[in-house]
Structures are given as C-alpha cells and as structure tokens.
C-alpha positions in Angstrom: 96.8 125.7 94.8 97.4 122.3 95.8 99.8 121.5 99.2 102.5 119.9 96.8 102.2 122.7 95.0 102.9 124.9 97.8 105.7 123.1 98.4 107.4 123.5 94.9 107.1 127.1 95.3 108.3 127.0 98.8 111.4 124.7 98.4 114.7 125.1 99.6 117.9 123.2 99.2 118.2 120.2 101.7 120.4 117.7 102.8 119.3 114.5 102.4 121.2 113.1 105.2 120.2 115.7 107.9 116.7 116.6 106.5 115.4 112.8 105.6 115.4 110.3 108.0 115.7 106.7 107.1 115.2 104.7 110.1 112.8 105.2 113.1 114.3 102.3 115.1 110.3 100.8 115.5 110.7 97.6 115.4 108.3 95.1 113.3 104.9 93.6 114.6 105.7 90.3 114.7 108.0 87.9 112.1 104.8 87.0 110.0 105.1 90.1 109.0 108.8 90.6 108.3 108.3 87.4 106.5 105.1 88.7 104.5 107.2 92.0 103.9 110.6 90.0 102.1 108.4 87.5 100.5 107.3 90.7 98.2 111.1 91.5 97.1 112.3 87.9 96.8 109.7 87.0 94.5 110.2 89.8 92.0 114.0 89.4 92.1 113.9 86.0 91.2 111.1 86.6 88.5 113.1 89.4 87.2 116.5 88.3 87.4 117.9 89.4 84.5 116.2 93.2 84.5 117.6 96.2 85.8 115.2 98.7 85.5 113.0 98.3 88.8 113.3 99.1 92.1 111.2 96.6 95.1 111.6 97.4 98.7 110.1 96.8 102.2 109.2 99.2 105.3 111.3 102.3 103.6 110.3 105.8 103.9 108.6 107.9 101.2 109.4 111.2 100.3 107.1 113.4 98.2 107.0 116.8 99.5 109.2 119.4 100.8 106.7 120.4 103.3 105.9 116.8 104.3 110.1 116.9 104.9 109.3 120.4 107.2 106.6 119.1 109.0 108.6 115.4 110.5 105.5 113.5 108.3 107.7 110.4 107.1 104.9 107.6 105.9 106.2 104.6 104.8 104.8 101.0 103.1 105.4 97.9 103.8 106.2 96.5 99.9 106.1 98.9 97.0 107.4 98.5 93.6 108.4 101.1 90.8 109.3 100.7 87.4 111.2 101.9 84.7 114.0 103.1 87.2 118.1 102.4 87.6 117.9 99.4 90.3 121.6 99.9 90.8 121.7 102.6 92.7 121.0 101.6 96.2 117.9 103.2 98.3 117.8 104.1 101.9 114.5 105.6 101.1 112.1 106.6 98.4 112.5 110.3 97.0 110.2 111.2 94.7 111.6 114.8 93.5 115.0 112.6 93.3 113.3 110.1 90.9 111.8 113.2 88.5 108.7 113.2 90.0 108.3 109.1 89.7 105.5 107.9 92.2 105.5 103.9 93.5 103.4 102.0 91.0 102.4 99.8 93.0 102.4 99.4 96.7 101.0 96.4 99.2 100.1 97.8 103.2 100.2 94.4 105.9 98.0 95.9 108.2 96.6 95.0 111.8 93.3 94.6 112.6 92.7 98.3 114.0 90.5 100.1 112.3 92.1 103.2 112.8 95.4 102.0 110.7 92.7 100.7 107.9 91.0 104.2 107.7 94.5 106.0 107.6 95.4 104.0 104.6 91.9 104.6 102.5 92.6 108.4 104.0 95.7 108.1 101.6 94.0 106.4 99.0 91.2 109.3 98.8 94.1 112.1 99.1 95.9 110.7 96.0 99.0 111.6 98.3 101.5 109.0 96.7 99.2 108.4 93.6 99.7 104.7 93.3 98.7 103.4 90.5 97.9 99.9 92.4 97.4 99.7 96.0 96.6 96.6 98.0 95.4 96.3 101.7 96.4 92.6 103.5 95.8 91.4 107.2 98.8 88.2 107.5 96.5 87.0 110.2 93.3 87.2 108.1 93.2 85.0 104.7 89.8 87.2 104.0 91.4 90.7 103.9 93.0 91.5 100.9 91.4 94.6 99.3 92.7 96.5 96.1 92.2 99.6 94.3 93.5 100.9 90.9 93.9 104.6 89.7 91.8 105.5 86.6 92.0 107.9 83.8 90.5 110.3 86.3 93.1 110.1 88.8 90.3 108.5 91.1 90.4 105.1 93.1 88.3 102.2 91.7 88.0 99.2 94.4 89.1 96.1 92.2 87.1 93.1 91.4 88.6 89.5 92.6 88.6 86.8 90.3 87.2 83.4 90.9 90.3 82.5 93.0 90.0 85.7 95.1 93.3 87.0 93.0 93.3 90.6 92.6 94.9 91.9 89.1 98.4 94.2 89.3 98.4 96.1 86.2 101.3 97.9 86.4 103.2 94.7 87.3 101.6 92.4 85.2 100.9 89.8 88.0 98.1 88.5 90.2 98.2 89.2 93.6 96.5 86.4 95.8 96.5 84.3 98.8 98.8 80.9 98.9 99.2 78.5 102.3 101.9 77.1 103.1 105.4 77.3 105.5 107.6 80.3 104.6 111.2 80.0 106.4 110.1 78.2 109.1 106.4 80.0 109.9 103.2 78.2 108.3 100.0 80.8 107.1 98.5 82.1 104.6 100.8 84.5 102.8 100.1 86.9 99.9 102.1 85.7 96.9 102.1 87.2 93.3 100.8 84.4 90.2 101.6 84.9 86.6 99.3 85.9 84.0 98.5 82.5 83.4 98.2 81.9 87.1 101.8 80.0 88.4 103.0 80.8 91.5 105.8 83.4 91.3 108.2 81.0 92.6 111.1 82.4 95.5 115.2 81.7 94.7 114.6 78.5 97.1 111.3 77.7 95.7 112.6 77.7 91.9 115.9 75.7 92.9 113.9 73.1 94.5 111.2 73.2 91.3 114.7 72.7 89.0 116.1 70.0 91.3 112.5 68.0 90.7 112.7 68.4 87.3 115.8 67.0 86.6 114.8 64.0 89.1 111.3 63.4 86.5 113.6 63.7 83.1 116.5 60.8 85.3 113.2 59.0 85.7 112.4 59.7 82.5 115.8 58.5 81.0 115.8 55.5 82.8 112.2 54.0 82.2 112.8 54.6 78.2 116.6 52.6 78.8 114.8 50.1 80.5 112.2 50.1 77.5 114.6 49.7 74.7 116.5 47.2 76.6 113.4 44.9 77.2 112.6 45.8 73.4 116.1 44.3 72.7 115.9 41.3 74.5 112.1 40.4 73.0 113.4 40.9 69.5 116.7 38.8 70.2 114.5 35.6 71.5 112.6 36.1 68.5 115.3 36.0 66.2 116.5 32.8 68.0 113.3 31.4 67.5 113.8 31.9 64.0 117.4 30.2 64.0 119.1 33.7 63.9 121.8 34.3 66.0 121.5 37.7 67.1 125.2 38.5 68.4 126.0 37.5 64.7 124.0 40.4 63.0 
C-alpha cells in the first residue's frame, strides 16, 4: 500500500488554519528571483484575461497528504499552474484533497546552483509525489539551465526535447516555455518567459499596453502618409486639369 494511501486510511478531521501552515517567514534569495517568480502569474493573467477557470501562483505551499500534514513536511514551488479550477476563490495554499484530488499541472522550480536542491527536485520527480504533468527546472543566473520533464501514459518522467530555440513545450498549458533577455521592473537578465504556439512572446499587462500604444502610433502614421497621398494626388490631378483649361474649383 502506497504512503498516500496510508494516509487515506489514516485520516482525521483537520483544521486547516491550525494544521496547514501558509507562511514560513523565509525570505526570497534574491529579487531576480521574486521577479522570475511574478513574471510566471502576470503573464498568464494577462493571456487569459477573460477565463476563470485556472488557478497561477508563486512560492505557496502544497498539500497532498494527511501524513505529509502529521509529519511538518510542507514543500512548496516557485510557479505552478492548474487548470480546470474556480480561480475565484482565493488560495493561501495549495490543497489537493480540497481540490478533489486535482494535482498542479504544471509547475516551474528557480533553483540555485547547489546540487543538493537540484537532486531534491529530480527526487520528487522520480517519487511521482505531486504528479505533475509538466515540470521545469530553471537557474535565473544561468541562461543554459532550463530542464523539463513530462508525465507519460505510464505515469513515468520523460526528460523533454528543446526545440531549435532551446524552448521547451508545456502541454498542459499550451505554451512554450523558453529563455528571453531583456530588463524586467528595473533588473536586466535572462528571464524564463512563456511563447505562443506560434512562438510570440506571452506579453505582461505593461508589455501588451506598450505593444497597443505602438500600434495605434504605426496605423496615425499610417493615416497620415495615405492623407498626405491623396492630397498630393489632388493637387497633381488639379494642375493637370488646368493644363487642360479646366478649372478645377468649378467641377
């Protein structure tokens, strides 16, 4: 019998504010990664604007087990995503047995370059503990890192293929998930950014305002070269008519 089997069997009523903790006060490695971390959310809230049925959130705890809840174990992630959820309620945390049993579908780790925190998260990935269906290792400090794996039909990790662009391929999500330089509020690195299936940049609130503000600049630009077109068109067809003895104001 498995260990979250065990815990089925074993479960008793809890209180989810004295039992699950929410907050361990640790603060973040450095703002790169805070940065890295919101980048995740922002994108997907602006690309899905007008959908309710997701939940994207940053450095929250997950809850999977009644034991794990027994034994103080609280892991957490630094982005995940779920679909197919009520996004309305708000989340202090992640509870699976709260959710019907609904795992993360996809979850992104920002790790640092110890080796130890690397092997802890394949550890997970080998366990099928949170049985993600897409899981993604990224270093903020190393454009080379990003790593990916995908759960098969056999409930076994598969390492993921990059394509020519070193994008990796988020099933669940429908989006690529690749590298992109460039200055985030105030910071400049290489950042990991989701692209569309037809490889755009998943644009943030700020980014997309700015993108809108541009276009209507090019279609004023637009506007005004074609005015100034038809008004040179004018004037050549109005000497010509005078050429010809017409008076043009007349017709």
């Amino acid at each position: 019998m498995s260990t979250n089997s065990l815990a089925i069997v074993n479960w008793k009523p809890y209180n989810r504010h004295r039992d699950l903790i929410f907050d361990d006060h640790k603060p973040l490695r450095t703002n790169r990664y805070q940065i890295a971390m919101n980048v995740f959310t922002r994108s997907l809230q602006q690309l899905w604007s007008d959908r309710n049925d997701y939940f994207t959130q940053g450095n929250m705890f997950i809850y999977y087990s009644s034991s794990q809840v027994k034994n103080r174990n609280f892991p957490g992630s630094d982005f995940f995503a779920v679909l197919n959820v009520d996004s309305s309620n708000s989340q202090a945390g992640s509870v699976v047995w709260e959710e019907n049993g609904r795992y993360l579908d996809m979850i992104v780790e920002l790790m640092s370059p110890a080796t130890t925190e690397i092997d802890s998260v394949k550890n997970h990935l080998k366990n099928q503990i949170f049985r993600t269906s897409d899981y993604f290792l990224y270093n903020p400090f190393d454009p080379n890192s990003l790593q990916g794996w995908h759960l098969d039909d056999n409930q076994e990790y598969r390492s993921l293929t990059p394509n020519e662009n070193g994008w990796f391929w988020c099933r669940h999500l429908g989006l690529w998930l690749g590298t992109w330089e460039g200055t985030l509020d105030r910071e400049t690195a290489t950042w990991l950014r989701f692209y569309d299936i037809s490889g755009n940049l998943v644009l943030l609130t700020q980014e997309a305002d700015k993108a809108q503000v541009e276009n209507v600049k090019v279609e004023a630009e637009k506007f005004k070269i074609q005015a100034e077109n038809a008004k040179a068109k004018a004037a050549k067809l109005a000497a010509r008519l005078r050429e010809l003895g017409e008076n043009p104001d007349m017709l």
